[in-house]
C-alpha positions as CSV (number, residue, x, y, z in Angstrom):
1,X,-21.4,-5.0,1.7
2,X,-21.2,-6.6,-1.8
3,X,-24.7,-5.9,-4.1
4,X,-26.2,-9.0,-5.2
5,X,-27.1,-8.6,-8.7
6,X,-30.8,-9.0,-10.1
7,X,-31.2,-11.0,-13.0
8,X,-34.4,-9.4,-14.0
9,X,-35.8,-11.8,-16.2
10,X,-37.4,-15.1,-15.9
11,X,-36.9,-18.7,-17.2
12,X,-40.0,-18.5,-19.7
13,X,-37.9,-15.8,-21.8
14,X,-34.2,-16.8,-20.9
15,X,-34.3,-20.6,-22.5
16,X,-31.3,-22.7,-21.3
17,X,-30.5,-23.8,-25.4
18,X,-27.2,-22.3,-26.6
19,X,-28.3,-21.8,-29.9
20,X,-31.3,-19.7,-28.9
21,X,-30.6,-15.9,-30.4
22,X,-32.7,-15.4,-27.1
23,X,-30.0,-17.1,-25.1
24,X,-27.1,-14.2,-26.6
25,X,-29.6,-11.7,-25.3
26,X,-29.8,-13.2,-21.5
27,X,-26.3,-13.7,-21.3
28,X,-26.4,-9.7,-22.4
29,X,-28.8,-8.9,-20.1
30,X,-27.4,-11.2,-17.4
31,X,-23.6,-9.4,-18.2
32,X,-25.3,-5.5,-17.6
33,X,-27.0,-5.9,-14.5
34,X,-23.8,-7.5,-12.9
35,X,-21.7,-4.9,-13.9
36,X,-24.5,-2.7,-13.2
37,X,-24.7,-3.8,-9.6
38,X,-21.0,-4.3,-9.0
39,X,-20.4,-0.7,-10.0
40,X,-22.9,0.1,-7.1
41,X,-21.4,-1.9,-4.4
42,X,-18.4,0.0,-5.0
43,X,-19.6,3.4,-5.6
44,X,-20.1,6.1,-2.6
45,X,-21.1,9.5,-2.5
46,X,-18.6,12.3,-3.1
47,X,-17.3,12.7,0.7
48,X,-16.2,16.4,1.9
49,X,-13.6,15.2,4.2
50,X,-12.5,18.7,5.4
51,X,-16.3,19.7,6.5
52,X,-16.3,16.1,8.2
53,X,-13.0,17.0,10.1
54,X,-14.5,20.2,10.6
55,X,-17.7,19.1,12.1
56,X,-16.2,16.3,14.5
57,X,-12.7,17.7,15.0
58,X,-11.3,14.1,14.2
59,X,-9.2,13.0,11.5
60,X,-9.1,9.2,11.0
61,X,-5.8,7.8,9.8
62,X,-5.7,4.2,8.6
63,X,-2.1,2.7,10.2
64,X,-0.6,-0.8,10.1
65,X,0.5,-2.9,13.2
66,X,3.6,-4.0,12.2
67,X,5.4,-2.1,8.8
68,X,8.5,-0.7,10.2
69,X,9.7,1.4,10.0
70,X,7.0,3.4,8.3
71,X,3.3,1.8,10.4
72,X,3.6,-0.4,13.2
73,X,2.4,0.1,17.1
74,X,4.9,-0.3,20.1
75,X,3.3,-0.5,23.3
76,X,0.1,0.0,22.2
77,X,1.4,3.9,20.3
78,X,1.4,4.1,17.0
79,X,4.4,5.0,15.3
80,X,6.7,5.1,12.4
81,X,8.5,7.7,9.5
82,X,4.4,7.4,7.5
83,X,2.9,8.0,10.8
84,X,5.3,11.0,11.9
85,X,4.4,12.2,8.8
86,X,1.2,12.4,8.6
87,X,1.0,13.3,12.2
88,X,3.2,16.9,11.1
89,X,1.0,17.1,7.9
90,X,-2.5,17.3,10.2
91,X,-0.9,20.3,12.3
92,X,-0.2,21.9,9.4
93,X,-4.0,21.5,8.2
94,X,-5.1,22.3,12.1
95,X,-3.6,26.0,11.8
96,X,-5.0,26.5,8.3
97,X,-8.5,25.6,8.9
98,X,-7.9,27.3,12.1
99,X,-9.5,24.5,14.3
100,X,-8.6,25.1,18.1
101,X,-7.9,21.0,18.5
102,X,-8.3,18.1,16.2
103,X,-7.6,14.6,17.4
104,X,-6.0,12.0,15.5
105,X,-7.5,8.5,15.6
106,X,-5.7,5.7,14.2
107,X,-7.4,2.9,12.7
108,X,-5.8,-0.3,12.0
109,X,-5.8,-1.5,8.1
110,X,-4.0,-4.2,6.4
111,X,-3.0,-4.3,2.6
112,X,-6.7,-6.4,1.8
113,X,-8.8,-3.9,3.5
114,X,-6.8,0.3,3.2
115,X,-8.7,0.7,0.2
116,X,-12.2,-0.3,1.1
117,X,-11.6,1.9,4.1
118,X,-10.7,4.7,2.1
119,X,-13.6,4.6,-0.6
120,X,-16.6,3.4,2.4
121,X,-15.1,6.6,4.7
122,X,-14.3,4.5,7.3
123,X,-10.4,6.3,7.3
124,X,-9.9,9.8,5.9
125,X,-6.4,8.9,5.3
126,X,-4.0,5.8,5.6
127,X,-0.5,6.3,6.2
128,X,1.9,3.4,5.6
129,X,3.6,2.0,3.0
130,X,1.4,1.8,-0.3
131,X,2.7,2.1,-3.8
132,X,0.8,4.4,-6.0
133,X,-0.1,3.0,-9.7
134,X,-2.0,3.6,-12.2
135,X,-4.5,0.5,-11.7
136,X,-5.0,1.9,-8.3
137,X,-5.5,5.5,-8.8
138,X,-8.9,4.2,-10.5
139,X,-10.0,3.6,-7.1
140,X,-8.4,6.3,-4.4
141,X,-6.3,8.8,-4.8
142,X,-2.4,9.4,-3.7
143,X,-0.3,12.6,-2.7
144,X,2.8,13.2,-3.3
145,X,5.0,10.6,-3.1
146,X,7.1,10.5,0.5
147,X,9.4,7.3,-0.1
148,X,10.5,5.7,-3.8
149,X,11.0,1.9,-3.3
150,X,11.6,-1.5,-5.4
151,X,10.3,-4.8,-5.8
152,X,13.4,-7.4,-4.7
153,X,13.6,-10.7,-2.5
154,X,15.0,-11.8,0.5
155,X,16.3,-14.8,1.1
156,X,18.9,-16.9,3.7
157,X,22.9,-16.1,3.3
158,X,23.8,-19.4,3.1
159,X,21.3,-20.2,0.3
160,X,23.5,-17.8,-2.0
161,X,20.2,-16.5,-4.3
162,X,21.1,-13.1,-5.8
163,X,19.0,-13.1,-9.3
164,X,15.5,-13.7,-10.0
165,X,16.8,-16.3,-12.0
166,X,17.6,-18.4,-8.7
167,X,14.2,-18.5,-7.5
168,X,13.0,-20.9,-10.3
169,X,11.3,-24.2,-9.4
170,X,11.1,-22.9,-5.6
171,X,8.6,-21.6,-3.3
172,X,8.5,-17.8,-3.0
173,X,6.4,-16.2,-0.6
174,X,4.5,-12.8,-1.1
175,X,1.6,-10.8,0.6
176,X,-2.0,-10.8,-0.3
177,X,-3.2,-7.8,-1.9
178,X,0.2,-6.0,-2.8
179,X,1.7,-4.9,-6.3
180,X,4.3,-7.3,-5.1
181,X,2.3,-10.2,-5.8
182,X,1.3,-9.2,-9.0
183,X,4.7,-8.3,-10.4
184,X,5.9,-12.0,-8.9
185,X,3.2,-13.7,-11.4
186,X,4.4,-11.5,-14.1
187,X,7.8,-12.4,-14.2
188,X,6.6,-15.8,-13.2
189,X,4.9,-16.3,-16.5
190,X,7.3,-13.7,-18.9
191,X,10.7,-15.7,-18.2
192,X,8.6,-19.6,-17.2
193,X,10.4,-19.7,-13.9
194,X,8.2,-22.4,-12.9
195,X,7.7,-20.6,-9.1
196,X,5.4,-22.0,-6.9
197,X,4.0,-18.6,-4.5
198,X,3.1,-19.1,-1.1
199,X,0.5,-16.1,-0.1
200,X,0.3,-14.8,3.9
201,X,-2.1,-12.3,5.1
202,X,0.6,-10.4,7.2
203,X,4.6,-9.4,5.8
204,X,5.6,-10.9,8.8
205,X,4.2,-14.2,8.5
206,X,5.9,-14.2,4.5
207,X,9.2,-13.5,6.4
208,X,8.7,-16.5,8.9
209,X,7.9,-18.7,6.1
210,X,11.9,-18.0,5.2
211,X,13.1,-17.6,8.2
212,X,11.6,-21.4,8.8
213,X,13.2,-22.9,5.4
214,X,9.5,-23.2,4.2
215,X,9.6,-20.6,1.1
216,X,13.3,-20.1,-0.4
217,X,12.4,-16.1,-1.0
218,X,10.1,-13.3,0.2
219,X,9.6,-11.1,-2.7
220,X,8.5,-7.5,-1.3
221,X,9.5,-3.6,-1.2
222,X,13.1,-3.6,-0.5
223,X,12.7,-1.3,2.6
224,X,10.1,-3.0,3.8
225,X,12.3,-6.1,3.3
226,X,15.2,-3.9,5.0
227,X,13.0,-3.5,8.1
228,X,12.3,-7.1,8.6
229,X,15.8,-8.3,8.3
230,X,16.9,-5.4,10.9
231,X,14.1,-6.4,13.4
232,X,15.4,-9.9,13.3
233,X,17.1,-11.4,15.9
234,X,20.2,-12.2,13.4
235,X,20.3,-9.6,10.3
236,X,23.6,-11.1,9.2
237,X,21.5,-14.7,8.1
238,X,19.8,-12.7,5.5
239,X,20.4,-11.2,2.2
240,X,18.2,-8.8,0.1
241,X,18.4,-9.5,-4.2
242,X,20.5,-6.8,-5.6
243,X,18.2,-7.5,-8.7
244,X,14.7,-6.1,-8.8
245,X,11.8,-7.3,-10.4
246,X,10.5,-3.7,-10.7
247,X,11.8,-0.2,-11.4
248,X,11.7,2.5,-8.5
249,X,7.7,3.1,-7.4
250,X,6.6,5.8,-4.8
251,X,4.9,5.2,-2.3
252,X,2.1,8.1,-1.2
253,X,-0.8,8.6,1.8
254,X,-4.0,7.4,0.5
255,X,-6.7,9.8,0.1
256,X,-10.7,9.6,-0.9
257,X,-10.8,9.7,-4.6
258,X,-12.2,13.0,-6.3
259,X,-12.2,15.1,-2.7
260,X,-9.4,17.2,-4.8
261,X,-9.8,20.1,-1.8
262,X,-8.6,17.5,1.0
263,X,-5.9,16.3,-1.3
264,X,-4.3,19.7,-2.3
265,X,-4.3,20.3,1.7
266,X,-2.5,17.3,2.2
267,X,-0.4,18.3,-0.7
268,X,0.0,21.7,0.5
269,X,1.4,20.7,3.5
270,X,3.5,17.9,2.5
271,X,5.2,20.9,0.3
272,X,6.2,23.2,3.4
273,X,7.1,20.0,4.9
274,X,10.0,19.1,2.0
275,X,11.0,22.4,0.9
276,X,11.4,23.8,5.1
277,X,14.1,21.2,5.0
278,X,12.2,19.5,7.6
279,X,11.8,15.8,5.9
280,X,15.8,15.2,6.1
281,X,15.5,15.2,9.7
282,X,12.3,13.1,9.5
283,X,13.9,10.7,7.1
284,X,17.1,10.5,9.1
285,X,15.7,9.5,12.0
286,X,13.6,6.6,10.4
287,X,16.7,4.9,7.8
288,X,19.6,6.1,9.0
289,X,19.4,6.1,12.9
290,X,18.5,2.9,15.5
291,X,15.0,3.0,15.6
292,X,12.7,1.2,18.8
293,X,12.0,-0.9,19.4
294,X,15.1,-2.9,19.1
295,X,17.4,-0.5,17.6
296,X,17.7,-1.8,14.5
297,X,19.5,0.4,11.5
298,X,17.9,0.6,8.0
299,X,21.4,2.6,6.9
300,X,19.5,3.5,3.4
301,X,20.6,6.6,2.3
302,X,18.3,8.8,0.5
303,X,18.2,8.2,-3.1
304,X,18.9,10.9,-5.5
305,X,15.2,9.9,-6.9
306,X,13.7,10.7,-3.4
307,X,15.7,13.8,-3.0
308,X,14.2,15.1,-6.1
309,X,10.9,14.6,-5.3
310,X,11.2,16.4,-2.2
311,X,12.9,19.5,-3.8
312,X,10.5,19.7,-6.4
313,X,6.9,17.8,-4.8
314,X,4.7,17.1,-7.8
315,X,2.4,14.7,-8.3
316,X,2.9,10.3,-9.6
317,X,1.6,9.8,-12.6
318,X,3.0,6.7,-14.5
């Protein structure tokens, strides 16, 4: 819940007249307790997520409904190369803290609410697809980085888009609360493309919006954009931007910020996990294989950026 700031000071010494010196001070006054109180509301105690798991033998894992292939649920499992994941990275905790059973209970988050879950303790994790930045490693923290992705668009064959360029004057779609969004207004402004964007809650309902001739382009992570166009029911109507509007960005599982002991157990095991060998088969199975629960084929290859941070794990910092 959102603190309400306290103005603490009445109208007798804050005088509505603008040229008042007294006024400056209010305005001063009125500037520190918002911050003040704003800080609060998004402040928490310093959580000790391993004696949490240790005490209720649960880990919480924030998923997604539908992100494949990395989060989404078929017949009511959850499932998906960031759940798999995470899934192998909590056995690998289990048998070093030595806990006879530990369930894993999956929450569903969307891209508006994974980091208020992570910072109120309501998830101890989320596992999906989340680009780790700068901006947001002032609020959570990331491990290492398990996929490296893009910012591009997608947009109908027949439509012929391929540059950034072609988008101008048209309406783009995007998805609340992703660095997508923000990278769209960027360029936006930077080259005056003139693009009117068309937010959704859900990837999904951005790709409908294209799919139904509303919005001329989805701008998105290019896997995640791969995913959609597989799942469709004709793959061959789309076509993903060869240019990007972003260099390569990893994406990581989202951790509590400052609980540095959970994340070097994450990070510990995500490190026996890439240099065992056994993330090639993991990633295979997700990109390069038919996948449920229509079959559909990412075909990405691993990139030789990808490959290297999985022979030598380290941690993202931009």
């Amino acid at each position: 819940m959102m603190l309400r700031p306290k103005l603490l000071f009445r109208k007798r010494l804050c005088l509505p007249s603008s040229r008042s010196p007294r006024s400056a001070a209010c305005l001063f006054i009125a500037a520190f307790f918002f911050s003040t109180a704003t800080s609060s509301a998004w402040s928490h105690d310093k959580v000790d997520t391993i004696a949490k798991i240790r005490e209720n033998r649960v880990i919480v894992i924030g998923s997604r409904l539908e992100e494949p292939p990395f989060s989404y649920v078929i017949d009511g499992k959850t499932t998906g190369y960031a759940t798999e994941l995470c899934n192998r990275v909590v056995k690998e905790m289990q048998v070093r803290l030595k806990l006879p059973e530990l369930e894993i209970r999956y929450v569903p988050v969307t891209t508006a609410t994974r980091f208020v879950m992570v910072r109120t303790g309501k998830i101890d994790m989320e596992c999906a697809a989340t680009t780790n930045t700068a901006e947001r490693r002032k609020l959570v923290a990331f491990s290492y980085p398990n996929f490296v992705t893009a910012t591009r668009f997608v947009s109908l064959r027949k439509n012929h888009f391929k540059r950034v360029a072609d988008l101008a004057g048209r309406t783009v779609a995007a998805t609340t609360g992703t660095v997508n969004v923000e990278q769209l207004y960027t360029v936006n402004r930077a080259r005056g493309l003139n693009i009117s964007v068309l937010l959704s809650k859900e990837n999904s309902d951005s790709f409908a919006l294209v799919s139904s001739g509303k919005a001329s382009a989805f701008v998105m992570d290019d896997i995640l954009l791969a995913g959609l166009v597989a799942a469709s029911p004709n793959p061959e109507a789309y076509v993903i931007s060869p240019e990007a509007f972003s260099h390569p960005e990893p994406y990581g599982i989202l951790l509590p910020l400052g609980d540095e002991a959970f994340k070097e157990a994450v990070n510990t095991s995500l490190r026996h996990i890439y240099r065992s060998g056994e993330i090639y088969d993991l990633y295979s199975k997700w990109f390069e294989r038919p996948i449920p629960p229509n079959n559909q084929n990412m075909r990405m290859q691993i990139s030789p950026e990808l490959r290297a941070i999985f022979d030598n794990p380290r941690e993202y910092l931009d």
